[in-house]
N, CA, C and O atoms as a Tinker XYZ file with bonds, in Angstrom:
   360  protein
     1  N     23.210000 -111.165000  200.808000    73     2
     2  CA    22.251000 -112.014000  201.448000    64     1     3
     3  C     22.793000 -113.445000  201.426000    63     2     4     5
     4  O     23.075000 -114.145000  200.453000    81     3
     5  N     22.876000 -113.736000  202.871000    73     3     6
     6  CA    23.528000 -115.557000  202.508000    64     5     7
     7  C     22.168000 -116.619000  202.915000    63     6     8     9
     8  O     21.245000 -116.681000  203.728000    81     7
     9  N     22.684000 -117.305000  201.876000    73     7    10
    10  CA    21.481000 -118.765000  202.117000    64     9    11
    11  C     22.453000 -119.705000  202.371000    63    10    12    13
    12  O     23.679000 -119.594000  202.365000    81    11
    13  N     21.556000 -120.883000  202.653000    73    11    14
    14  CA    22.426000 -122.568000  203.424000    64    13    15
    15  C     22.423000 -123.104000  201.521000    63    14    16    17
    16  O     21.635000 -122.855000  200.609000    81    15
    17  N     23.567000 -123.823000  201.577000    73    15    18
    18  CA    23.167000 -124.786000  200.358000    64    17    19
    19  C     23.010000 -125.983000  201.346000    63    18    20    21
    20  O     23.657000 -126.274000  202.351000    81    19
    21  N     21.814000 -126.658000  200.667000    73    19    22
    22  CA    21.143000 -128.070000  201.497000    64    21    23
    23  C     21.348000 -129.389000  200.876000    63    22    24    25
    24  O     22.055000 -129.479000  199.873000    81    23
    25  N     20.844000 -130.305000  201.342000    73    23    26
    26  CA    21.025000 -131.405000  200.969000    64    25    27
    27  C     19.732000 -131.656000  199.595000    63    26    28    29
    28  O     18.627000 -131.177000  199.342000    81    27
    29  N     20.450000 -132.461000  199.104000    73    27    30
    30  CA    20.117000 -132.510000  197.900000    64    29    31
    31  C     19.910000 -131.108000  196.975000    63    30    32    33
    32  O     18.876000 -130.748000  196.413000    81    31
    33  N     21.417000 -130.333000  197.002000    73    31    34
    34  CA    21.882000 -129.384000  196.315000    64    33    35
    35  C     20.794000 -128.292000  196.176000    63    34    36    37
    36  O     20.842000 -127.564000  195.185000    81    35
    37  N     19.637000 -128.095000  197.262000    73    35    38
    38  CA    18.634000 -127.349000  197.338000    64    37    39
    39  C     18.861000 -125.785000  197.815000    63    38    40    41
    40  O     19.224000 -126.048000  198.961000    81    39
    41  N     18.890000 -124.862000  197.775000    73    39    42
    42  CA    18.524000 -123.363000  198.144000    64    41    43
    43  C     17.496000 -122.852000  198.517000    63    42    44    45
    44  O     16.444000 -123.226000  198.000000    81    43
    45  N     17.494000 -122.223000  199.148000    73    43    46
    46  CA    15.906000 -121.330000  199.417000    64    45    47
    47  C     15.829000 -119.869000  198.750000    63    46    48    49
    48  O     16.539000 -118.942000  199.140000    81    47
    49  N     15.077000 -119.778000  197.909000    73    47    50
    50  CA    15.468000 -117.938000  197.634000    64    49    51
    51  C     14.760000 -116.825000  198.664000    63    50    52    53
    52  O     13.644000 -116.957000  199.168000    81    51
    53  N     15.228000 -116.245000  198.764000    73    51    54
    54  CA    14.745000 -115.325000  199.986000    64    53    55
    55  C     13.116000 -114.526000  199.754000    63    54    56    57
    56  O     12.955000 -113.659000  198.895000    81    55
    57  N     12.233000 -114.902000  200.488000    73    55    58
    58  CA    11.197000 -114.491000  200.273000    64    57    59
    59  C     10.952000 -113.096000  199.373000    63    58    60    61
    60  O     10.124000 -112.841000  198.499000    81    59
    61  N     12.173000 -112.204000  200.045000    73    59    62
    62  CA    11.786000 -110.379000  199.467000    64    61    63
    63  C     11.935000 -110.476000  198.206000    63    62    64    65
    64  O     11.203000 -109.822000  197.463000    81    63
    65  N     13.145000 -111.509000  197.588000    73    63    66
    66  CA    13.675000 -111.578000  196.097000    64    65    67
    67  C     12.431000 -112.258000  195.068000    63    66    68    69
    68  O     12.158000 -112.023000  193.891000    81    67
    69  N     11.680000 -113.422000  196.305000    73    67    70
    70  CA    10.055000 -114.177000  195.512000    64    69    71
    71  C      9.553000 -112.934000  195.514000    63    70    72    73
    72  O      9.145000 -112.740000  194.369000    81    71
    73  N      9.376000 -112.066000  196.121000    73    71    74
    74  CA     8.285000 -111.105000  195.790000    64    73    75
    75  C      8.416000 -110.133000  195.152000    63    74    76    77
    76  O      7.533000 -109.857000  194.340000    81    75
    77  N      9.501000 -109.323000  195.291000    73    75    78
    78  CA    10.456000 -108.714000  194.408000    64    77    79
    79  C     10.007000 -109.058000  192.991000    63    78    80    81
    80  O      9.314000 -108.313000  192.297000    81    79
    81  N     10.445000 -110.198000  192.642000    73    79    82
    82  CA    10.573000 -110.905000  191.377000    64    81    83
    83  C     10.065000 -111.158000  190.656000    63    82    84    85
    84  O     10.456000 -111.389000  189.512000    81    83
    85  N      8.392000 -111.231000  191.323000    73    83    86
    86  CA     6.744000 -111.992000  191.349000    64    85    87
    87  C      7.307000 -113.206000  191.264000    63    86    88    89
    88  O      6.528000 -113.549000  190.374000    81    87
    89  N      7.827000 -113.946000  191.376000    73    87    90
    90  CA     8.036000 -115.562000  191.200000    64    89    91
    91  C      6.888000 -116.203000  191.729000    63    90    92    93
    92  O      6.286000 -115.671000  192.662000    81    91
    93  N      6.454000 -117.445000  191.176000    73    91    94
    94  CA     5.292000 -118.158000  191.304000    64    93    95
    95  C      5.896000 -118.946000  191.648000    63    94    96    97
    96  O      7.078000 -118.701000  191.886000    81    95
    97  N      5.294000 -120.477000  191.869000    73    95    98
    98  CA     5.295000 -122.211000  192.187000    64    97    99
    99  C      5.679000 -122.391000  190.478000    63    98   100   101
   100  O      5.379000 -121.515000  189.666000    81    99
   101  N      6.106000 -123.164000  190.245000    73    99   102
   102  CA     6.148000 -123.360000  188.749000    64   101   103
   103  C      6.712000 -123.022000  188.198000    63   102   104   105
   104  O      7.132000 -123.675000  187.242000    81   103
   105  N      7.054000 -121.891000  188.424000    73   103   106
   106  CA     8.292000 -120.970000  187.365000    64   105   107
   107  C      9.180000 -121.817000  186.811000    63   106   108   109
   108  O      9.403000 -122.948000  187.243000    81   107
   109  N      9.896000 -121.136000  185.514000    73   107   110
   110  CA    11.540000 -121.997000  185.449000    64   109   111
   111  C     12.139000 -120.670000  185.570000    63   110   112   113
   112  O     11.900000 -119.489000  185.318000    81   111
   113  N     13.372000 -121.718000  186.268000    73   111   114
   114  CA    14.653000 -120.377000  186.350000    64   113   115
   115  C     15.555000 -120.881000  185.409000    63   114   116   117
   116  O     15.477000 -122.105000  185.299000    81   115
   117  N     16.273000 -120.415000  184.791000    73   115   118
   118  CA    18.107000 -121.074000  184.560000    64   117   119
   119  C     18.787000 -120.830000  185.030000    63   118   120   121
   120  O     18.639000 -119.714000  185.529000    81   119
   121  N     19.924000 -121.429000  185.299000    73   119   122
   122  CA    21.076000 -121.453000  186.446000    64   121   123
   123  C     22.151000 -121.776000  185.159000    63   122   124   125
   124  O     22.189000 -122.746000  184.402000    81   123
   125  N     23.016000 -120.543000  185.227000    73   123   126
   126  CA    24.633000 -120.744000  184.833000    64   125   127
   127  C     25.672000 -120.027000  185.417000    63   126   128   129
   128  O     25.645000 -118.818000  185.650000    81   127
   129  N     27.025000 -121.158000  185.761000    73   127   130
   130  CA    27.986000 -120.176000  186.427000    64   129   131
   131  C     28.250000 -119.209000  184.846000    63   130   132   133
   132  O     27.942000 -119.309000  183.658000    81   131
   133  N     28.979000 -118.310000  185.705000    73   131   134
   134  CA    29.649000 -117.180000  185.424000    64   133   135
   135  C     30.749000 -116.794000  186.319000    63   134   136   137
   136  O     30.473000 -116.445000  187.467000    81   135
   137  N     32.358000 -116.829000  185.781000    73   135   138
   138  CA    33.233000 -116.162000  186.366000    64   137   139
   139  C     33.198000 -116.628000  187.922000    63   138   140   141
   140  O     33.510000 -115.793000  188.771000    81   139
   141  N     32.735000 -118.259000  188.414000    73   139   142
   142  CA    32.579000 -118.754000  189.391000    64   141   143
   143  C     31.513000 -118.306000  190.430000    63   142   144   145
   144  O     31.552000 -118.518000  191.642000    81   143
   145  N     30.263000 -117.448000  189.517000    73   143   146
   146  CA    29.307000 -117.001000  190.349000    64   145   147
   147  C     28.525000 -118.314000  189.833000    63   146   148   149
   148  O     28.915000 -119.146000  189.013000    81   147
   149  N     27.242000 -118.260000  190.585000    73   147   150
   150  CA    25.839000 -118.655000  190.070000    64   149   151
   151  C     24.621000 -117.864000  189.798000    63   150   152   153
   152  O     23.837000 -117.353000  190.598000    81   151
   153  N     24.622000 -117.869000  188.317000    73   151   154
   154  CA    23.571000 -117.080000  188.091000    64   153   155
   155  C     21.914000 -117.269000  188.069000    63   154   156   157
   156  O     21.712000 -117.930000  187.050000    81   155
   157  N     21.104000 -117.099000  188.476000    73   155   158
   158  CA    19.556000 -117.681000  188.547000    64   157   159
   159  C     18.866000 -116.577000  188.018000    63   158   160   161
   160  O     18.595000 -115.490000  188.529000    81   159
   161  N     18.590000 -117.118000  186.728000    73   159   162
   162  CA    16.903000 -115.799000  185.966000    64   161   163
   163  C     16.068000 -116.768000  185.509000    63   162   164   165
   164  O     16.175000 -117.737000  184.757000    81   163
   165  N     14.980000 -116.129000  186.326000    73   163   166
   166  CA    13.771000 -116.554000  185.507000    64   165   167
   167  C     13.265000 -116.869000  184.111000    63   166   168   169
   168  O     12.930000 -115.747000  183.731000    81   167
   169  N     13.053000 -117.541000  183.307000    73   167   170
   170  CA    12.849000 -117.597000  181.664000    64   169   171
   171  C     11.577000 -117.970000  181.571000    63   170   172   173
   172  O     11.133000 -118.761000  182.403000    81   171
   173  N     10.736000 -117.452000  180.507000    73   171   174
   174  CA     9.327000 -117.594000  180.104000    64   173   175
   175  C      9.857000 -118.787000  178.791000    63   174   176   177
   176  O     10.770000 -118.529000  178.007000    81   175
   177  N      9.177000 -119.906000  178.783000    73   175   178
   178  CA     9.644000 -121.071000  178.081000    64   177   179
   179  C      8.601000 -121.385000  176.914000    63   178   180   181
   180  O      7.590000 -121.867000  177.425000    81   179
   181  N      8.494000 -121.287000  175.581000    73   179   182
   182  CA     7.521000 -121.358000  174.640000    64   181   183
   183  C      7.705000 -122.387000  173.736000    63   182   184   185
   184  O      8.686000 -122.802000  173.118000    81   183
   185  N      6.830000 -122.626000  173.784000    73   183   186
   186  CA     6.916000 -124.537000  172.560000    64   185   187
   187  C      7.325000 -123.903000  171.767000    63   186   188   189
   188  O      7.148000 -122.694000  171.618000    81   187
   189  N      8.255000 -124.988000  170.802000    73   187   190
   190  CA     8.782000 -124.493000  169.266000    64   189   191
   191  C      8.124000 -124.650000  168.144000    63   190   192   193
   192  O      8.641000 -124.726000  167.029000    81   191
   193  N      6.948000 -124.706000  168.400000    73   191   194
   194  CA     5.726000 -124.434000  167.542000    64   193   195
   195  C      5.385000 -123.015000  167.449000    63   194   196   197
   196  O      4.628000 -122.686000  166.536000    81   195
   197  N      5.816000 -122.140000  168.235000    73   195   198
   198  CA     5.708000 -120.964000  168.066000    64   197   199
   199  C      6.727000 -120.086000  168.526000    63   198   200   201
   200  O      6.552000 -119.035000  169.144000    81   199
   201  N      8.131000 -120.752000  168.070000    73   199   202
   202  CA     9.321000 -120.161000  167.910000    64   201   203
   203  C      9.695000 -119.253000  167.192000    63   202   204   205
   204  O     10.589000 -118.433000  167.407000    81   203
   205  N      8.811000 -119.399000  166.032000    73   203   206
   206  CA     8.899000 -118.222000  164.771000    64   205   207
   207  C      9.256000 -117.262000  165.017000    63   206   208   209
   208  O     10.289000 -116.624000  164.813000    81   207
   209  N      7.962000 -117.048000  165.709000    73   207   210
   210  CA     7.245000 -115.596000  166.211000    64   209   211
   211  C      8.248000 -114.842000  167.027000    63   210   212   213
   212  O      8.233000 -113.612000  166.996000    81   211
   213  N      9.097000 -115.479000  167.737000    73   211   214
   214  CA     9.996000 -114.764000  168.916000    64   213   215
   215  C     11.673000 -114.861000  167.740000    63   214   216   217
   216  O     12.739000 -114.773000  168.350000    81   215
   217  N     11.738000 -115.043000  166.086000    73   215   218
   218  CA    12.799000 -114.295000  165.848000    64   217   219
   219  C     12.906000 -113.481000  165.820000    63   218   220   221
   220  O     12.166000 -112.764000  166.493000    81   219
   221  N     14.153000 -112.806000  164.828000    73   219   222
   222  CA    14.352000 -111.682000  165.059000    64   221   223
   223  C     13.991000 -110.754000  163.875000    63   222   224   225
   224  O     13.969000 -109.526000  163.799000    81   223
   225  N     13.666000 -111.898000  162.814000    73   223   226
   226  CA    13.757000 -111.542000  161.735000    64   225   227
   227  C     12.042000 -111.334000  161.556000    63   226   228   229
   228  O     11.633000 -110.333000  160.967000    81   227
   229  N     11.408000 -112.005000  161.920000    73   227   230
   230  CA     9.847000 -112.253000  162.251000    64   229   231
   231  C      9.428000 -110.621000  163.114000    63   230   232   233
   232  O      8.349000 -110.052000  162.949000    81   231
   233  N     10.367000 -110.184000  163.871000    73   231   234
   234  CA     9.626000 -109.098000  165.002000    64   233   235
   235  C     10.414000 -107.940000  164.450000    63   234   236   237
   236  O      9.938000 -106.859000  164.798000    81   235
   237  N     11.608000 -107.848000  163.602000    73   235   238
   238  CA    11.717000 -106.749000  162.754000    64   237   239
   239  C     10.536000 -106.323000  161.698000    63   238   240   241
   240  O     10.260000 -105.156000  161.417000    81   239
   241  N      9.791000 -107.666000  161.084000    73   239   242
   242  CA     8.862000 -107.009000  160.269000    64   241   243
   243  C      7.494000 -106.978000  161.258000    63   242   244   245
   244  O      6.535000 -106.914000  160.488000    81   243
   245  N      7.169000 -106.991000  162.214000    73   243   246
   246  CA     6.291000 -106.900000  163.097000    64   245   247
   247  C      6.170000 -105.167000  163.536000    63   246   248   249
   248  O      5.133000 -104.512000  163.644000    81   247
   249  N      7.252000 -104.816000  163.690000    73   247   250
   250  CA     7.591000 -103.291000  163.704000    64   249   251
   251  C      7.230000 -102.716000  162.764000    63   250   252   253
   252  O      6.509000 -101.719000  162.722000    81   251
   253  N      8.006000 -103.671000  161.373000    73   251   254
   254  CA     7.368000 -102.681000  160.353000    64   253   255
   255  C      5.971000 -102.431000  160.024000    63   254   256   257
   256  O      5.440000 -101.611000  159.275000    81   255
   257  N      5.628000 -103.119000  160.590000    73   255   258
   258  CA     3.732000 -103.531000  160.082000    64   257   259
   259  C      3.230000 -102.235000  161.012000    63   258   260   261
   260  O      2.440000 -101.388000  160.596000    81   259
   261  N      3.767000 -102.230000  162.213000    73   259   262
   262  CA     2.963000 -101.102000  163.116000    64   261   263
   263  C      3.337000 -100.097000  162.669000    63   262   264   265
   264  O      2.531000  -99.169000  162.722000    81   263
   265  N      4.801000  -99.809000  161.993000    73   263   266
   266  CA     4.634000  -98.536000  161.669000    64   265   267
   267  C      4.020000  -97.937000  160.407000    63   266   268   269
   268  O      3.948000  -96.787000  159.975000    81   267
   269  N      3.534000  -99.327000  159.895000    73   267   270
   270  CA     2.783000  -99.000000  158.495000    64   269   271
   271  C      1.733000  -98.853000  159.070000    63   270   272   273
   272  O      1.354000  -97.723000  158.762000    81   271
   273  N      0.734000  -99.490000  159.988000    73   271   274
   274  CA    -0.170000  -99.312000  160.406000    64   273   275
   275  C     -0.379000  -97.655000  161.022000    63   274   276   277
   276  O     -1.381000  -96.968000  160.821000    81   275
   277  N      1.049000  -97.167000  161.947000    73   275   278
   278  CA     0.330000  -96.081000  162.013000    64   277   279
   279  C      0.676000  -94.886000  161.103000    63   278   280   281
   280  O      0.524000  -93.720000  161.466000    81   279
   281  N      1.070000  -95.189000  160.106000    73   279   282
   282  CA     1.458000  -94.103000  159.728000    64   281   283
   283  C      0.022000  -94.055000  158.682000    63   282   284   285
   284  O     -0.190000  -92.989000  158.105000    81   283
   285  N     -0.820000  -95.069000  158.485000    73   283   286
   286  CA    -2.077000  -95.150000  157.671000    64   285   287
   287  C     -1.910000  -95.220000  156.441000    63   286   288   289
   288  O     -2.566000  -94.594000  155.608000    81   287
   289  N     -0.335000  -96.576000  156.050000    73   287   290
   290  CA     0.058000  -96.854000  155.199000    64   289   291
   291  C     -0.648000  -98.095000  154.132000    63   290   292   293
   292  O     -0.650000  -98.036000  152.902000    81   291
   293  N     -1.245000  -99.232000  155.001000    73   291   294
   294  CA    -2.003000 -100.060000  154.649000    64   293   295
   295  C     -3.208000  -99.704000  154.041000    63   294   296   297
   296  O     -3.769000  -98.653000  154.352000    81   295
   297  N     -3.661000 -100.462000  153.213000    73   295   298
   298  CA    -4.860000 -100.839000  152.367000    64   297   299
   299  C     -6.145000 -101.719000  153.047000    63   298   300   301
   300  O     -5.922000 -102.930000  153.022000    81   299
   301  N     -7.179000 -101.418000  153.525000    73   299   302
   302  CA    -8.465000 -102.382000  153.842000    64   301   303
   303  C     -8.797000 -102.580000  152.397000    63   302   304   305
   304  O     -9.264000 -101.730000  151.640000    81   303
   305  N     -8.471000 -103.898000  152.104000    73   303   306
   306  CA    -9.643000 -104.371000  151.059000    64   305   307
   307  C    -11.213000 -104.202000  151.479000    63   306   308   309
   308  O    -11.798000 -104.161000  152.562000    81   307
   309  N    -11.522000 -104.141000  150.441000    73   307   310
   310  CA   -13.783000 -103.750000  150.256000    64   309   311
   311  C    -14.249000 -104.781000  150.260000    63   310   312   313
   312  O    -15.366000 -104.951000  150.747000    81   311
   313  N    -13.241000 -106.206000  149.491000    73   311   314
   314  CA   -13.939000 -107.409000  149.557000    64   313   315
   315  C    -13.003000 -108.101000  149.042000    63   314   316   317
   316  O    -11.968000 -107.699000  148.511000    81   315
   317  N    -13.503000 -109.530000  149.260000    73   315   318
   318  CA   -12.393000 -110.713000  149.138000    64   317   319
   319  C    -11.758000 -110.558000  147.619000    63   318   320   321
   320  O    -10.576000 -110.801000  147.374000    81   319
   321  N    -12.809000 -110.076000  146.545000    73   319   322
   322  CA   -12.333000 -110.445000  145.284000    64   321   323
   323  C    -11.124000 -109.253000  145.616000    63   322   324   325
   324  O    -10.006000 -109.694000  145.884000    81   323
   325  N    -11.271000 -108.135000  145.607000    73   323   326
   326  CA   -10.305000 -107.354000  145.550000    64   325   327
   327  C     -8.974000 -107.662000  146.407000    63   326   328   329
   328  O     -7.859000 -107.578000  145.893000    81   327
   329  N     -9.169000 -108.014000  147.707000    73   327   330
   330  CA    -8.496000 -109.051000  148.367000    64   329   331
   331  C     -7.086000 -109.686000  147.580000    63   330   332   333
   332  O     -5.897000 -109.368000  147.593000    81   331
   333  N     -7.705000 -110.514000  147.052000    73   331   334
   334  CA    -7.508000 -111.473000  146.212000    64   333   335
   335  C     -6.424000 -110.469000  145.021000    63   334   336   337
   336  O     -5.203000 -110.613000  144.980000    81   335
   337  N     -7.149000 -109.553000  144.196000    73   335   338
   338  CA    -6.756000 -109.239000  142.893000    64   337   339
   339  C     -5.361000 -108.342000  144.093000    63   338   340   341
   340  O     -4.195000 -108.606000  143.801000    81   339
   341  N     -5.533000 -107.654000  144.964000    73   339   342
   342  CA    -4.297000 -106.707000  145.402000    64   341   343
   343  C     -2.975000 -108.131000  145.757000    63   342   344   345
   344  O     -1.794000 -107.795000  145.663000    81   343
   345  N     -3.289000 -109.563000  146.125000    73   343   346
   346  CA    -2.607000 -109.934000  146.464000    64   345   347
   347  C     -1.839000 -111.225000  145.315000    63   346   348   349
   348  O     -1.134000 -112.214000  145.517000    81   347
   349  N     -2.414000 -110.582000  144.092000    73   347   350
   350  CA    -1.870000 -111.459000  142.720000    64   349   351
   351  C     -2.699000 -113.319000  142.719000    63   350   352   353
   352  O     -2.295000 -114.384000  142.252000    81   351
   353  N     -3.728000 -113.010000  143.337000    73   351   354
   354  CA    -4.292000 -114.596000  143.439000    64   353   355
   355  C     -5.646000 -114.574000  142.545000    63   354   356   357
   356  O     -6.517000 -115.286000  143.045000    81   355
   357  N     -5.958000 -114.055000  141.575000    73   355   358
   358  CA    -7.110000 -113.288000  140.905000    64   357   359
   359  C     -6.684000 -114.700000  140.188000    63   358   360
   360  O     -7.275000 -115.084000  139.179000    81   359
């Protein structure tokens, strides 16, 4: 598929690829060559206030939790004191 490159280094992406893509108004893309291509993907962009959450080390134990969860490995505390005493804060 060929596009014009325009003035003021602008492109158009081809409507089928916006829809294709779901691309919105707003989106961010990133753009890096590669091997003298240009590459354009979309990226979902998250404050680093909640960077944590998207390591790797953070969503390995996120797994583990579900599979404790389903395997009906976890404990419901009955009440806060107990809460408390299972989690050494008694």
């Amino acid at each position: 598929m060929l596009v014009d490159f325009k003035y003021k280094s602008q492109v158009t992406i081809p409507s089928r690829l916006v829809k294709k893509l779901n691309l919105k108004p707003g989106d961010t893309l990133e753009i890096h060559e590669e091997n003298g291509r240009l590459i354009i993907e979309p990226v979902a962009v998250i404050p680093r206030t909640q960077a944590w959450f998207y390591s790797e080390q953070w969503q390995l134990e996120e797994q583990n939790v579900e599979k404790e969860i389903r395997s009906g490995q976890l404990k419901v505390a009955e009440s806060e004191e107990e809460l408390y005493t299972e989690l050494g804060l008694d």
